[in-house]
C-alpha positions in Angstrom: 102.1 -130.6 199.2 102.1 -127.0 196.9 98.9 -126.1 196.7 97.6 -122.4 196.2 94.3 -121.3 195.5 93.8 -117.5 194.5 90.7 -115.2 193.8 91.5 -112.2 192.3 91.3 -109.5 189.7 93.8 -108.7 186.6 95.7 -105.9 187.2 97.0 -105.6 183.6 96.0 -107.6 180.4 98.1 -111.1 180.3 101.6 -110.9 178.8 102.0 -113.8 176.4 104.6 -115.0 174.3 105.4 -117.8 172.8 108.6 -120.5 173.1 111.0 -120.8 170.5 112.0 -124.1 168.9 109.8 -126.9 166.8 106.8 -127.1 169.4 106.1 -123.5 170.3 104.2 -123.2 173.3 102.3 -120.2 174.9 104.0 -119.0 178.2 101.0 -115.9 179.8 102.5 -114.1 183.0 99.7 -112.1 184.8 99.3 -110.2 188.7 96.4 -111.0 190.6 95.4 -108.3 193.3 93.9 -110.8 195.7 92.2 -108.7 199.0 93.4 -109.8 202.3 90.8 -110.9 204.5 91.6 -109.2 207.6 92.9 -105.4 208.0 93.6 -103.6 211.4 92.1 -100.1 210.3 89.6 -101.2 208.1 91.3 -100.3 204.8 91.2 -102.4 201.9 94.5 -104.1 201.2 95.9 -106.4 198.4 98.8 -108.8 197.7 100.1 -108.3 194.2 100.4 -112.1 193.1 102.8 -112.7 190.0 101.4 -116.0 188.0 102.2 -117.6 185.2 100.5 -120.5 183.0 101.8 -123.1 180.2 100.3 -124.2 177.2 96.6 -124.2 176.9 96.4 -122.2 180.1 98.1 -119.7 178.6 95.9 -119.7 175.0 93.0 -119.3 177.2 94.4 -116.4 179.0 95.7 -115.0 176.5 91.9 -115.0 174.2 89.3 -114.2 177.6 91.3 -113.0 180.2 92.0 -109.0 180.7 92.4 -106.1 183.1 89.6 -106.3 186.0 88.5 -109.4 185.2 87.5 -111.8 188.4 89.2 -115.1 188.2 90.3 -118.2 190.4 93.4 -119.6 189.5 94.5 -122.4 191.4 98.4 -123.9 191.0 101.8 -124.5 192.8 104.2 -121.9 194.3 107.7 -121.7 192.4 110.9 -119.7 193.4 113.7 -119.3 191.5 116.6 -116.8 191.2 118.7 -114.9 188.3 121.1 -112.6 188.3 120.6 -109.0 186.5 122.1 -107.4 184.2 124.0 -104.9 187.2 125.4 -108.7 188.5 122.8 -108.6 191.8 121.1 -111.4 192.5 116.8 -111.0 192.2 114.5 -113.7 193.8 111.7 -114.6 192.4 108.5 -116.2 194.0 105.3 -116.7 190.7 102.5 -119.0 191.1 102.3 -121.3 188.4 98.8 -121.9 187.3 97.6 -125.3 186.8 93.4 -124.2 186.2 91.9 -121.0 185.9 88.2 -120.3 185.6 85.9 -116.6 185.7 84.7 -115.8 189.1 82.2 -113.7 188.2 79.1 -113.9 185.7 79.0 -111.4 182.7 76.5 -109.7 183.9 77.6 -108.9 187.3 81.3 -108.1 185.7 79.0 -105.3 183.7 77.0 -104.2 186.2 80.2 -104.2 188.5 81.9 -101.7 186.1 84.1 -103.7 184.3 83.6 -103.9 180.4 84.3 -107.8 180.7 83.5 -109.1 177.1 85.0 -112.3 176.4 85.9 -113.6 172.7 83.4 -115.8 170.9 81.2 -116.4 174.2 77.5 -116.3 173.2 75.3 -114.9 176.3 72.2 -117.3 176.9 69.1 -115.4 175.7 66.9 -117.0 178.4 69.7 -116.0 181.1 68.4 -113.8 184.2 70.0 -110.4 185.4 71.8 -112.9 187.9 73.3 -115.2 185.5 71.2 -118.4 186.1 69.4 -119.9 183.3 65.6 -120.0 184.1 63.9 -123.6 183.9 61.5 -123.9 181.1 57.7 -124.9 182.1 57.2 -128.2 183.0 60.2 -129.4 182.8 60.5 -129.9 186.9 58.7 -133.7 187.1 62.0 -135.1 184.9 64.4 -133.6 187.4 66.3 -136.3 189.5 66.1 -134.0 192.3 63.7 -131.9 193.8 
């Protein structure tokens, strides 16, 4: 099984182009910084993961996703190999994103420093300062769950 799960921030806006031929199709490549869990000296560290997505992945990255912002991506590992233009051989390792979602709320991506504003997203006007909708009055006796 190929299975990767990442959490991470942008480190650039998404590249995007777009395939040549009848059916063009939206190709987005994108780095993740993605913090290691564990350090020795208690420094912050990050792995600088190269992704790319397909299609409607790659619209969607392409229209909300930018520098700084929080997401989870969640795909397969690919390698592959070319030869450059000197005639050396380069390796290549990308993750290639299957679903991607925010990891973060507007609000806390403001309050957080990062100037997160994505296209055509309305913000809820009865949203707290945390992001959760409140629960209007009386409405807790037709919840199926309490």
């Amino acid at each position: 099984m190929n299975k990767v799960i990442l959490m991470g921030r942008l480190t650039r806006d998404p590249e995007v182009r777009y395939s040549q031929g009848d059916s063009q199709m939206a190709v987005a490549r994108y780095t993740l910084a993605v913090d290691r869990r564990f350090n020795r000296n208690g420094d912050q560290t990050a792995d600088f993961i190269s992704c790319v997505a397909f299609g409607k992945s790659a619209e969607f990255a392409e229209k909300y996703l930018k520098q700084g912002t929080k997401i989870v991506a969640t795909g397969r590992i690919q390698t592959g190999s070319y030869t450059n233009k000197d005639g050396n051989k380069v390796y290549t390792t990308d993750v290639v994103v299957e679903d991607q979602e925010f990891a973060e709320s507007k609000a806390s991506a403001a309050s957080s420093g990062d100037s997160y504003q994505p296209a055509g997203r309305p913000s809820p006007s009865s949203a707290s300062a945390e992001g959760f909708m409140s629960i209007p009055e009386g409405i807790e006796d037709d919840l199926p769950f309490k």
